[in-house]
C-alpha positions as CSV (number, residue, x, y, z in Angstrom):
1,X,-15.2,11.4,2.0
2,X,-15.7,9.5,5.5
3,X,-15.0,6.7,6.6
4,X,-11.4,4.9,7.6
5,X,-8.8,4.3,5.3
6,X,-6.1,1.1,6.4
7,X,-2.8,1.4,5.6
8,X,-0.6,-2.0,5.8
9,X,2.9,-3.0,5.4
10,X,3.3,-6.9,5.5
11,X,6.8,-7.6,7.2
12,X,8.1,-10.4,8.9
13,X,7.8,-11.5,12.3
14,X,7.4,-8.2,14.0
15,X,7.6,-5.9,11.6
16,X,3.8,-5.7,9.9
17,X,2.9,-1.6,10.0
18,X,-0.8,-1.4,10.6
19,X,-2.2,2.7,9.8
20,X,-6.0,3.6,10.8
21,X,-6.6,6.9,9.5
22,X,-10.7,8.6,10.0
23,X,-11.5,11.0,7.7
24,X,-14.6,13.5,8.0
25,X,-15.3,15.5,5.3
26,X,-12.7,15.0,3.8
27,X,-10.2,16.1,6.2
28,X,-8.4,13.9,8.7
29,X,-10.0,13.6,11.7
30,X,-8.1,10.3,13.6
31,X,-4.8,8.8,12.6
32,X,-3.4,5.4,14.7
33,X,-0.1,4.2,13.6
34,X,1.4,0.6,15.5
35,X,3.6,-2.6,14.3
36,X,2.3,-5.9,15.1
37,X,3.8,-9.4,15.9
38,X,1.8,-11.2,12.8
39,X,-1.1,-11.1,10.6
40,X,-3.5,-12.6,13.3
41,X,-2.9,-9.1,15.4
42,X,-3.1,-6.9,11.8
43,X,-7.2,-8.7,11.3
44,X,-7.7,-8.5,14.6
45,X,-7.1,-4.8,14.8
46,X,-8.6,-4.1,12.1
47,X,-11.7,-6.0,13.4
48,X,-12.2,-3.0,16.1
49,X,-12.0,0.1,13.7
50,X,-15.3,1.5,12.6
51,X,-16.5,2.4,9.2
52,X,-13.4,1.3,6.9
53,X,-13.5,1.7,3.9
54,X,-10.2,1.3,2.0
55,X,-7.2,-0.4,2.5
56,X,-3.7,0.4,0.4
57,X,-1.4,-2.6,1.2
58,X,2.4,-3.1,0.1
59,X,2.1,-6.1,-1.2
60,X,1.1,-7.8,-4.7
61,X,-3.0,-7.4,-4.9
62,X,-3.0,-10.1,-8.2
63,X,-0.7,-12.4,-9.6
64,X,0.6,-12.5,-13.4
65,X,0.7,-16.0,-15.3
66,X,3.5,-14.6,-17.5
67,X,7.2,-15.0,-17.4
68,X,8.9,-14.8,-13.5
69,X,5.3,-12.8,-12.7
70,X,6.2,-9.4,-13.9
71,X,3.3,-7.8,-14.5
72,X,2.8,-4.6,-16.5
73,X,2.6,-2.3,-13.3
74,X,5.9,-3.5,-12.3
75,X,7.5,-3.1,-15.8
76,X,6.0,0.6,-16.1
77,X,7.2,1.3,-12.7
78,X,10.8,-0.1,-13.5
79,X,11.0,1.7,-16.8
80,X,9.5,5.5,-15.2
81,X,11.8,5.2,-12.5
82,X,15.4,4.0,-13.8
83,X,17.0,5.6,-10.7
84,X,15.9,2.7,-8.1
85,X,15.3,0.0,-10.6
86,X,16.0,-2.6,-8.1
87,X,13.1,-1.6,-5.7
88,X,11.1,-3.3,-7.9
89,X,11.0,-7.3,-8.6
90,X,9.8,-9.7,-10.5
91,X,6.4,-11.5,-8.4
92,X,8.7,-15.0,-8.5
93,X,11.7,-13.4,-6.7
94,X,9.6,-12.0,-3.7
95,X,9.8,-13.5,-0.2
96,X,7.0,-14.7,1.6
97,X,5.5,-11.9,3.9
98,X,5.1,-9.7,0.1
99,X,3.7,-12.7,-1.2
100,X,1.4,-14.1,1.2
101,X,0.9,-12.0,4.6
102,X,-0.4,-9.4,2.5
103,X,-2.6,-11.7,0.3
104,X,-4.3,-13.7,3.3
105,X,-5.3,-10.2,4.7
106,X,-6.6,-9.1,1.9
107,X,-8.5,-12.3,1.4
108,X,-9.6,-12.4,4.8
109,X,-10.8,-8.7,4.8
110,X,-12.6,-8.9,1.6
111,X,-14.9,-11.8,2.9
112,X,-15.6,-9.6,5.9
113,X,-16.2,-6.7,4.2
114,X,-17.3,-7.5,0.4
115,X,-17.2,-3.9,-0.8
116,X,-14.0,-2.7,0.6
117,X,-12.1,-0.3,-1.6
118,X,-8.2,-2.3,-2.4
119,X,-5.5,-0.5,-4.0
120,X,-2.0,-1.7,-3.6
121,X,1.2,0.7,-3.2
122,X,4.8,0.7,-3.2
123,X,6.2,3.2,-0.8
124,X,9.9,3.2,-2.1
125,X,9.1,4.2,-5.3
126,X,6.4,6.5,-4.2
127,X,8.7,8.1,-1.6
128,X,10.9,9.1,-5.2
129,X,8.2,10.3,-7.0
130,X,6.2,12.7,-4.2
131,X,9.2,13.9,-2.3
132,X,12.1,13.8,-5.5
133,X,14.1,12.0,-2.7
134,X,15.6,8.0,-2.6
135,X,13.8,6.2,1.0
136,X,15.9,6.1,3.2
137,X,14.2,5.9,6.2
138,X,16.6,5.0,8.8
139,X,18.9,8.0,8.2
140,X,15.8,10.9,6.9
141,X,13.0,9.4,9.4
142,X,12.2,13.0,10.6
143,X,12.1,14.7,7.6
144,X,10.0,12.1,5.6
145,X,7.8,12.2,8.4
146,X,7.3,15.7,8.3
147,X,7.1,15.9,4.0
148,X,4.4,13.3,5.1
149,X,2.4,15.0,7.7
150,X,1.9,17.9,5.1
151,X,0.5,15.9,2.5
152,X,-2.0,14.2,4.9
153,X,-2.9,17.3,6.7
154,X,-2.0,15.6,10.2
155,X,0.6,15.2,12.7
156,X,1.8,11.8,13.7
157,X,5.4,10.2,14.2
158,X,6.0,6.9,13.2
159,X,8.9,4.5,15.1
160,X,10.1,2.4,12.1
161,X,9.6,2.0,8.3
162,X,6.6,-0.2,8.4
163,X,4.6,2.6,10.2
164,X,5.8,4.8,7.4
165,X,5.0,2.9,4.6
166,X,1.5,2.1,6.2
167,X,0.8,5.5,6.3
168,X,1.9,6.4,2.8
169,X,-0.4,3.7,1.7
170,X,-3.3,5.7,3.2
171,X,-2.4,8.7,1.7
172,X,-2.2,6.7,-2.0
173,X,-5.5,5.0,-1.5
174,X,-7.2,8.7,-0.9
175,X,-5.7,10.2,-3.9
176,X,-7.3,7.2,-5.7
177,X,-10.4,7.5,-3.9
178,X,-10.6,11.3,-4.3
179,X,-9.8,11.7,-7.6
180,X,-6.2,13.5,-7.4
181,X,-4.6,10.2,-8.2
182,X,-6.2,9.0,-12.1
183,X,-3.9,6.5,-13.0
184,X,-4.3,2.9,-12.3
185,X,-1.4,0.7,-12.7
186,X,-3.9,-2.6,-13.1
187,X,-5.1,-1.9,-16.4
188,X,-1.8,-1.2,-18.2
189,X,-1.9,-3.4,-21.3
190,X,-1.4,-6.8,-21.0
191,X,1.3,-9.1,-23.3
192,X,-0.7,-11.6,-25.3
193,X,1.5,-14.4,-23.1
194,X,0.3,-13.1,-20.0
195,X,-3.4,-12.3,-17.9
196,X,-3.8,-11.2,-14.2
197,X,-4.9,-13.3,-11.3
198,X,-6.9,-11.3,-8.5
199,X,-7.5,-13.8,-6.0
200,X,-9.0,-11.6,-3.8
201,X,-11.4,-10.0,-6.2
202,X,-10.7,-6.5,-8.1
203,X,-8.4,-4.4,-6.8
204,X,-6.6,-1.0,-7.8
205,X,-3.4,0.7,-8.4
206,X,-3.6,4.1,-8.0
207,X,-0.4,6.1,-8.9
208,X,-0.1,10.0,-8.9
């Protein structure tokens, strides 16, 4: 593929990890990592990066109507991986920069760019299931960043866990994108009390 992949971790004040990672042919070509003050900074640098494509985003890309929000990724994800059940929540219990700092990029991007590619990601979990290891950023930082870089084909060091988990999301979306990745958390079965919400149109959840 070419193009640009976005990777994007919605924190708080401070702490939203922006990735911007060129491919060419498939291989990596150009990889930007940075954390920025707010969302306004995360569209804005997106605004200046040519040819994107994708974006993975930690964050909730759709909404369920059914009890507390769980939806049936997050069930499946809770139930596959008993070991770090409480990295994953039900939609209701969520703070606001998962619940809407994500969302308002997504919706923002999508109206600039009506076929960008969307798949959402969840970089604790997927740190378990690609590298057999809990996160744990603050104490591993070089090694995940290495076990990383190898996956990706590149070389880049990131400065906190946002950058990470940006980058991780760019990795998941071109596994999805590619092929490697066939599984896609967003059409799991539905309960007959429950249906999804995609307010920013369709999106994806590619898993490995």
């Amino acid at each position: 593929m070419n193009g640009t992949i976005i990777g994007y971790d919605p924190g708080g004040n401070a702490s939203h990890g922006l990735a911007c990672v060129r491919y060419q042919g498939g291989r990596v070509v150009n990889v930007e990592v940075s954390t920025h003050d707010n969302v306004y900074s995360v569209l804005a640098a997106v605004a200046r990066v040519p040819d994107v494509v994708a974006i993975g985003v930690d964050t909730l890309t759709c909404w369920s109507t059914g009890p507390s929000g769980w939806r049936p990724a997050d069930r499946w994800l809770k139930e596959r991986y008993p070991q770090i059940t409480n990295s994953v929540s039900a939609a209701n219990s969520l703070f606001g920069a998962m619940g809407l700092n994500g969302m308002a990029v997504l919706i923002r991007l999508r109206e600039l760019l009506p076929d960008l590619l969307i798949s959402e990601t969840h970089p604790k979990v997927l740190c378990l299931e690609l590298f057999n290891e809990k996160y744990d950023y603050k104490n591993r930082r070089d090694e995940m960043d290495r076990f990383l870089n190898g996956l990706m084909g590149c070389s880049v060091t990131t400065v906190n866990d946002h950058e990470w988990d940006a980058l991780i999301s760019v990795y998941a979306v071109h596994s999805g994108l590619t092929g490697r990745w066939k599984r896609d958390l967003h059409v799991l079965n539905l309960k007959s009390n429950e249906e999804l919400i995609f307010p920013c149109g369709v999106t994806n959840y590619w898993w490995p």
